[in-house]
VOGU-3710 file (C-alpha; in Angstrom, 3 decimals, decimal comma):
1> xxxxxxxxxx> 58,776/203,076/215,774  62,180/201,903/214,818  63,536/202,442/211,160  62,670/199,693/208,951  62,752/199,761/205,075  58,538/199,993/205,105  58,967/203,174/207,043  61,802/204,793/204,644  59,647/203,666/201,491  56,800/205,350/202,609
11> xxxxxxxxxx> 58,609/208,365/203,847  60,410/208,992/200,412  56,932/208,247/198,548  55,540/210,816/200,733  58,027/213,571/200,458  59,876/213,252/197,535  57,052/212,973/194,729  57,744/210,711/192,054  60,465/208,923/193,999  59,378/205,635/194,060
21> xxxxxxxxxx> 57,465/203,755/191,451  55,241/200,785/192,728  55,389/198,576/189,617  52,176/196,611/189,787  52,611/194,814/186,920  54,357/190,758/186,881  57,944/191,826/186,219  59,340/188,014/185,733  62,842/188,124/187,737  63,225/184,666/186,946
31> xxxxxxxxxx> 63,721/185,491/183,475  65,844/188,615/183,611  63,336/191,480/183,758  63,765/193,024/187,100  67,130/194,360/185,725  66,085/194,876/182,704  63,014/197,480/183,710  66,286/199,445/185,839  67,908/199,414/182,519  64,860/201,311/180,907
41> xxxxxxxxxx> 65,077/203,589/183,282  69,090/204,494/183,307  68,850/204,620/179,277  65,749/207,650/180,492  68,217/209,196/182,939  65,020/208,499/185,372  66,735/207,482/189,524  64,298/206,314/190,855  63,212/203,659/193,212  61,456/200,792/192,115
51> xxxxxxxxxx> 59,055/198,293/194,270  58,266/195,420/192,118  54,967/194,250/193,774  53,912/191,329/191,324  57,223/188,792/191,088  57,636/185,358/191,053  59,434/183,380/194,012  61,801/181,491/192,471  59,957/177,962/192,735  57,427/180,234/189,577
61> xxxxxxxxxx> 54,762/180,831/192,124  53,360/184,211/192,767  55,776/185,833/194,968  54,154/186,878/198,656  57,426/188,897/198,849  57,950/192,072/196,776  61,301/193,432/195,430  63,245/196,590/196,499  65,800/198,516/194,171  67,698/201,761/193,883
71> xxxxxxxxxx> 67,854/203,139/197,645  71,199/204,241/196,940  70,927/205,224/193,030  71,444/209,148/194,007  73,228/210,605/196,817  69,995/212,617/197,977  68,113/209,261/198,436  71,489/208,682/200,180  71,390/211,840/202,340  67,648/210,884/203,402
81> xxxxxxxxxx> 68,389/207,631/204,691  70,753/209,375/207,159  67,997/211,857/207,926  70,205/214,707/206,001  67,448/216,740/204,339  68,096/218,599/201,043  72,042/218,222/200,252  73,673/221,559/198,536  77,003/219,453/198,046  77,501/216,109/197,322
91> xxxxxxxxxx> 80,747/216,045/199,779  78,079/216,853/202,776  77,035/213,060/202,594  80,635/211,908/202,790  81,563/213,546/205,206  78,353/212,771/206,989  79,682/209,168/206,742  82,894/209,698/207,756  81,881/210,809/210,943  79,068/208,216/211,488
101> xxxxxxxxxx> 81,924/205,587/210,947  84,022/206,763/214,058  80,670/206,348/216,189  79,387/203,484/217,964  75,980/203,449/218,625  73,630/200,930/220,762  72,027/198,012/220,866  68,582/196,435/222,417  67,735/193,318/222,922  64,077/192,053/221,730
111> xxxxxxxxxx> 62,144/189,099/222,371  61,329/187,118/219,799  57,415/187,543/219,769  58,151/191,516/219,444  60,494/191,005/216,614  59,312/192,006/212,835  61,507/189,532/211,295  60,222/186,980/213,726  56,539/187,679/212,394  56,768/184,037/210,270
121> xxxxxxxxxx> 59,282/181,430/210,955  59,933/178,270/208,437  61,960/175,433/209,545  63,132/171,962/208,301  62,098/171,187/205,281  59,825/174,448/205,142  62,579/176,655/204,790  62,952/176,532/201,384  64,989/178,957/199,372  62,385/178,580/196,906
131> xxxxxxxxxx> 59,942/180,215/198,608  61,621/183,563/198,144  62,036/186,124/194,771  65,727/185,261/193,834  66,419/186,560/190,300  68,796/186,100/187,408  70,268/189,552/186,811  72,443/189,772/183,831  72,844/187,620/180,725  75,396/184,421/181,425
141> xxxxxxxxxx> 75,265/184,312/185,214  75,462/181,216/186,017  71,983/181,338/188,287  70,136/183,201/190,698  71,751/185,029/193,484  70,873/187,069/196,082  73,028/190,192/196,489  72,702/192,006/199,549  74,345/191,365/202,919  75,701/188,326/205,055
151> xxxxxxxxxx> 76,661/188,487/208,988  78,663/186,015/210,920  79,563/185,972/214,801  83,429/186,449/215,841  84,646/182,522/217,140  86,361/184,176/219,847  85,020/187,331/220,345  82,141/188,609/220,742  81,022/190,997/217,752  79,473/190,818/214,259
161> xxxxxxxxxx> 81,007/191,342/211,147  78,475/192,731/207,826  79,447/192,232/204,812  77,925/192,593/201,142  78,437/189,083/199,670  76,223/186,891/196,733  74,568/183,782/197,341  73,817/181,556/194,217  70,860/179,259/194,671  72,455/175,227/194,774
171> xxxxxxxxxx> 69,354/173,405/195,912  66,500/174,355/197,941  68,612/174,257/201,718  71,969/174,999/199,968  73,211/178,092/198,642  76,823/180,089/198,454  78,958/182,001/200,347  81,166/184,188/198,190  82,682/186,708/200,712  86,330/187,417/199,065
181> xxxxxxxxxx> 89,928/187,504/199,909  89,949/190,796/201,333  86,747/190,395/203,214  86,460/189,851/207,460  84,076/187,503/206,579  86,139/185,578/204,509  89,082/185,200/207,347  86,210/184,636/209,660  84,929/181,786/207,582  88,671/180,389/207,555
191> xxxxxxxxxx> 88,755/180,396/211,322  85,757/178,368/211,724  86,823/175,790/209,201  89,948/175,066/210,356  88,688/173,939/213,705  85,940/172,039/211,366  83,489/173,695/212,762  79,894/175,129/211,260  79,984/178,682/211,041  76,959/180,035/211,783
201> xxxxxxxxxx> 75,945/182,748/209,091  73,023/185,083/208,161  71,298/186,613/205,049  69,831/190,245/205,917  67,839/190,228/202,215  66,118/193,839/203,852  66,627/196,394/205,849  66,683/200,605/206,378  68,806/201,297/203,742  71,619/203,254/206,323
211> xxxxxxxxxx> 71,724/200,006/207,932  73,112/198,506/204,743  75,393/201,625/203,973  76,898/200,967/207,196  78,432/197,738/206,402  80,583/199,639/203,540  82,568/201,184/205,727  85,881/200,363/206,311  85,687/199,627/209,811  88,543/197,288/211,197
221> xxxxxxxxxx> 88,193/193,516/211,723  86,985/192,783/215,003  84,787/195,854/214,810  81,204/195,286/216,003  79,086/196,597/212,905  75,569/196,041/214,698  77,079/198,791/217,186  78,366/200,980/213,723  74,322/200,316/212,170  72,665/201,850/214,772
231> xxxxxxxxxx> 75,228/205,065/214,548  74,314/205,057/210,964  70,483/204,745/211,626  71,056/206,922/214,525  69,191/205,119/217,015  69,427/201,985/219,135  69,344/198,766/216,493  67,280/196,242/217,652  68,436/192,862/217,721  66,583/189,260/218,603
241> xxxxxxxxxx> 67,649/186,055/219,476  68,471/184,160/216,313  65,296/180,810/215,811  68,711/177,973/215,178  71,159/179,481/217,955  69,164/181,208/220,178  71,018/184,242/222,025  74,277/182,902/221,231  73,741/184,526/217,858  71,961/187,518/217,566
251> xxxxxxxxxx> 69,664/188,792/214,421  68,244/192,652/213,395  64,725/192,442/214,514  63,378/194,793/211,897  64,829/192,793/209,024  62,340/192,260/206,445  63,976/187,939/205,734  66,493/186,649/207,610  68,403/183,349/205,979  70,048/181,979/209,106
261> xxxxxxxxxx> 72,462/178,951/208,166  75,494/177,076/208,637  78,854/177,468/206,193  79,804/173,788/205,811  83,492/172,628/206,834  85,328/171,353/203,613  83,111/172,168/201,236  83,262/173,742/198,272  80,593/174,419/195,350  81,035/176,348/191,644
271> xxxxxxxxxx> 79,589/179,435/190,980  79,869/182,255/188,514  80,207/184,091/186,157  78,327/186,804/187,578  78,162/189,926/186,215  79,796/192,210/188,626  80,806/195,486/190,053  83,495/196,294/188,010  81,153/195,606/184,652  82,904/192,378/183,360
281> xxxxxxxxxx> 81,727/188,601/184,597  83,407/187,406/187,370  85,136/184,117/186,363  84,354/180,632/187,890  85,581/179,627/191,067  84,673/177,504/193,944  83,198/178,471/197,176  82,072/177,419/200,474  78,375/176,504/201,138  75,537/177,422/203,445
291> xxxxxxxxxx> 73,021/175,021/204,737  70,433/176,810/205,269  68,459/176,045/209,248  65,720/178,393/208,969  64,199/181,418/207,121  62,354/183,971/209,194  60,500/187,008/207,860  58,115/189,907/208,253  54,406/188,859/206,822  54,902/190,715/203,629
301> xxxxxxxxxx> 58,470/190,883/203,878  60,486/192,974/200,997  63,580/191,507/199,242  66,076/193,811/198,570  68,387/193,531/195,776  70,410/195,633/193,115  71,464/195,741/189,527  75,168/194,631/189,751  77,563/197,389/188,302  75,588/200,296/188,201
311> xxxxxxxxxx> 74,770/203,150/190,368  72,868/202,217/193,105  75,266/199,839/193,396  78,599/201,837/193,007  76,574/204,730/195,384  76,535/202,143/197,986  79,954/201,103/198,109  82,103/204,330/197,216  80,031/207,113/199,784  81,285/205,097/202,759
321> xxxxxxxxxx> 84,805/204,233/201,456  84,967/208,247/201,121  84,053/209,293/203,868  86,592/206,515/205,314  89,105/207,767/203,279  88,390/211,244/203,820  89,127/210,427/207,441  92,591/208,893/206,918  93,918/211,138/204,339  93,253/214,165/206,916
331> xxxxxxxxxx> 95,561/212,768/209,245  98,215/212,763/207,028  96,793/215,890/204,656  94,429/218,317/207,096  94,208/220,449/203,735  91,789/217,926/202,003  88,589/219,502/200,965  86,790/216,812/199,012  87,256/213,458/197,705  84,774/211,751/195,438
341> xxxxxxxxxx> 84,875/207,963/193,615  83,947/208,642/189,924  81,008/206,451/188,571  83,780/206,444/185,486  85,571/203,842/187,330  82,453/202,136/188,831  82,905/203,644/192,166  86,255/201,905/193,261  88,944/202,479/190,218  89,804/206,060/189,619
351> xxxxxxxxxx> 88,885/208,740/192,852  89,520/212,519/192,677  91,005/214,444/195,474  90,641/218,094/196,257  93,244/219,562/199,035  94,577/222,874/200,060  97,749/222,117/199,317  100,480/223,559/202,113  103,317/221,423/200,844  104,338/219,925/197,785
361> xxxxxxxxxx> 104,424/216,233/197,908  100,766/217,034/199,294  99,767/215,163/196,313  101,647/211,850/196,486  100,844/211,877/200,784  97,454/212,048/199,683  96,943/209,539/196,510  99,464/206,673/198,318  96,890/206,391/201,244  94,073/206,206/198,916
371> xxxxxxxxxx> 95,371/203,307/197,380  96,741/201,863/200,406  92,910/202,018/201,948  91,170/200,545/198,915  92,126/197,687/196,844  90,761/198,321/193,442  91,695/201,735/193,004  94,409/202,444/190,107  94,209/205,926/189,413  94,555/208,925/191,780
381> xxxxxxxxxx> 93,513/212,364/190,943  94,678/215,632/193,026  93,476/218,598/192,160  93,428/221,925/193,931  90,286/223,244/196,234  89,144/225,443/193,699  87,775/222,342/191,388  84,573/220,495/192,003  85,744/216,540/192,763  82,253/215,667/192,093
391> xxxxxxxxxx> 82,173/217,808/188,338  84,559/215,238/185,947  84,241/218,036/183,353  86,291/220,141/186,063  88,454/217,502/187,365  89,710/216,928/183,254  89,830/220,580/182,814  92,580/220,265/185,783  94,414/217,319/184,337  94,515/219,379/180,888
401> xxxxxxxxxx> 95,991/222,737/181,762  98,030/222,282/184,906  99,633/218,600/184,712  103,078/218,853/183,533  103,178/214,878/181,575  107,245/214,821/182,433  106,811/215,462/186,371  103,527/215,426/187,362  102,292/211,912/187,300  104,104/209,119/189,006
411> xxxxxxxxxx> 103,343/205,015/188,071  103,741/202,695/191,017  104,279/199,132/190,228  103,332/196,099/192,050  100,993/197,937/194,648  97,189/196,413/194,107  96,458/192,849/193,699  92,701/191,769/194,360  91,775/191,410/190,687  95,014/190,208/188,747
421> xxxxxxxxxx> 93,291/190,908/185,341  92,910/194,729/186,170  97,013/195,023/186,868  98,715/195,513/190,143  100,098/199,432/188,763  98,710/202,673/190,293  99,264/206,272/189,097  99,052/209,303/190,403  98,168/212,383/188,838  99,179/215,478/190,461
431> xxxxxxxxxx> 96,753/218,749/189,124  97,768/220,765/191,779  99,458/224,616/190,693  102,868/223,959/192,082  103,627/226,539/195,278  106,071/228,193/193,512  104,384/228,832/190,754  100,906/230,413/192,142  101,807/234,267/191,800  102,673/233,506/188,147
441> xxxxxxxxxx> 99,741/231,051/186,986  97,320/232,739/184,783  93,968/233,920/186,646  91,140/231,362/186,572  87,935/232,655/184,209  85,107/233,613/187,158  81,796/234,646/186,642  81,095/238,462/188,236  79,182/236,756/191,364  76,583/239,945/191,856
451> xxxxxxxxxx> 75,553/239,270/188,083  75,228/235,929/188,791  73,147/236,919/191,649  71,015/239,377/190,494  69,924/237,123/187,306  69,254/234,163/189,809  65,428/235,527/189,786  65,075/234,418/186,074  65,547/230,977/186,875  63,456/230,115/190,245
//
């Protein structure tokens, strides 16, 4: 059986007890509470996954889809997606990732009649966004979005880009395509409409959840990411002629809904706020538009979606974007031990970096390529391999007793632009023990490891 998001559901159920709540109870995510229940269970320190079984489809009908959350809300539940067992580091799963993203795996073709996703198929005026869960998340966004992924076709060239996007709901056969500045998608988009042509477009709304983790990484443009899925889901990813372009457009096959439609030349729609990744509502603007051709879905098909800004959501984004990191750093710094984006800055604004340092502008090598790699980052962190990236308590105790404030962290101005509100200045902090200086630092405290060992008994 291929992987599909039933199969992982059931798996994690099955093995990890208490994993996965199936709420049975109507959960109203046209009126806020879908993201509201995940709140209950952050303010309980409670991860877990959450299948919302009794929703309403956004027309106020009893939803024949249910809703998916929180695949990515711990890096275990990240780990078992990539079949990793029991993690003893965090680090394992990025670096896990950052050698699934130099991988290409493979692909087979389907026929439509053997294809999940192909299991119902609405057209005309039956495909009706409507007809599908599509909730308001967060008070003052401007409507209901979807959140997860969209994929588009190369014009010239033959490969797929995925990309996490949001699609706010315009009418029942229009919704939005908000892929941003730095996104293929959004250059892809651009290429299309200045031949005024109809870019064909897709909305995977649920998958494996490796599939998904896969389009995070920072693969280059022009990079086939149904060939980088399958390495993440580590088998062949099986794809299906698309129902409004046929094989000249191919879709996953074990989707759970598919939202195939066409970005329209010229045009342009509002949207937003939104609340967003970075905590704060994303300001109004105006984006191109889908017209939607046809939605296609499993008989029972789950919608996937997150809570904006929190940790399944920042989970998702930073793991691959350090273990892509990870993998460019070492080039330039083979010493690098660990590298971890802090939930503190929402997964993209301040990352730690361990490294074995050989040479002393180690540091700088190592934080400039961070921030050259990801656009929202504004603070850099490098700290020695003895400190745990992934312990903040650690990573400040660092900071405090070995940063030197008059050499030992450098401000770079004019280097980051995506969000102009969050200021285009880096920094780097060096927390490194300087080379010279490593016979005379003071001993770190350490805990006698055979005590530590022989009271481990009291505690299994």
């Amino acid at each position: 059986m291929a992987k599909d998001l039933p199969s992982f559901i059931a798996k994690e159920g099955a093995t990890r007890e208490g994993a996965v709540i199936r709420e049975k109870n109507f959960i109203d995510a046209n009126n806020y509470e879908t993201v509201a229940y995940l709140k209950h269970l952050d303010v309980r320190n409670e991860p877990k996954m959450v299948l919302f079984e009794n929703v309403p489809a956004l027309n106020g009908q009893k939803s024949e889809f249910p809703m998916f959350y929180n695949p990515w809300v711990t890096r275990q539940y990240v780990a078992d997606s990539l079949d990793m067992g029991d993690i003893k580091s965090p680090m394992e799963v990025s670096l896990e990732v950052a050698k699934l993203e130099q991988q290409q795996g493979r692909l087979e073709i389907i026929a439509p009649e053997k294809a999940p996703v192909k299991q119902v198929v609405l057209t005309g005026d039956r495909a009706d966004l409507r007809v599908l869960p599509m909730p308001l998340h967060q008070k003052g966004d401007a409507g209901p979005y979807h959140t997860m992924t969209c994929a588009m076709k190369g014009l010239n060239a033959d490969f797929y880009d995925i990309t996490f996007t949001k699609n706010k709901f315009h009418d029942p056969q229009h919704m939005s395509f908000s892929a941003h500045k730095h996104h293929h998608l959004e250059a892809m988009a651009c290429e299309y409409e200045e031949k005024n042509l109809r870019a064909p477009v897709i909305v995977i709304l649920g998958h494996h959840p490796a599939f998904y983790l896969s389009s995070c990484a920072m693969t280059a443009m022009g990079n086939n990411d149904y060939l980088t899925a399958s390495a993440f889901l580590k088998e062949p990813l099986r794809l299906t002629p698309s129902t409004t372009w046929g094989d000249k457009f191919m879709v996953p096959a074990d989707a759970e809904v598919i939202i195939e439609g066409e970005i329209l030349p010229g045009v342009r729609k509002s949207q937003n706020p939104f609340g967003e990744i970075l905590g704060y509502a994303q300001p109004k603007m105006d984006v191109p538009v889908i017209e939607v051709t046809a939605i296609t879905h499993r008989r029972g098909g789950i919608v996937e979606d997150f809570w904006p800004g929190h940790m399944d959501h920042w989970n998702l984004g930073s793991i691959p974007k350090e273990g892509s990191t990870y993998n460019v750093i070492k080039k330039n710094v083979p010493g690098i031990k660990g590298i971890h984006l802090a939930a503190s800055g929402c997964g993209r604004c301040i990352c730690y970096i361990s490294i074995k340092k050989e040479f002393e502008n180690e540091p700088n090598k190592a934080g400039m390529q961070a921030f050259v790699e990801m656009p929202n980052l504004k603070l850099a962190v490098i700290v020695d391999d003895d400190v745990d990236v992934f312990n903040e308590r650690e990573v400040m105790w660092a900071v405090a007793t070995r940063v030197h404030w008059d050499k030992d962290i450098e401000i770079i101005r004019e280097v980051q632009s995506f969000r102009g509100w969050l200021g285009d200045a880096v920094a780097i902090i060096d927390a490194t023990i300087p080379l010279q200086s490593k016979s005379e630092w003071p001993v770190r405290n350490e805990v006698e490891s055979e005590a530590f060992d022989r009271v481990a008994k009291f505690f299994k």
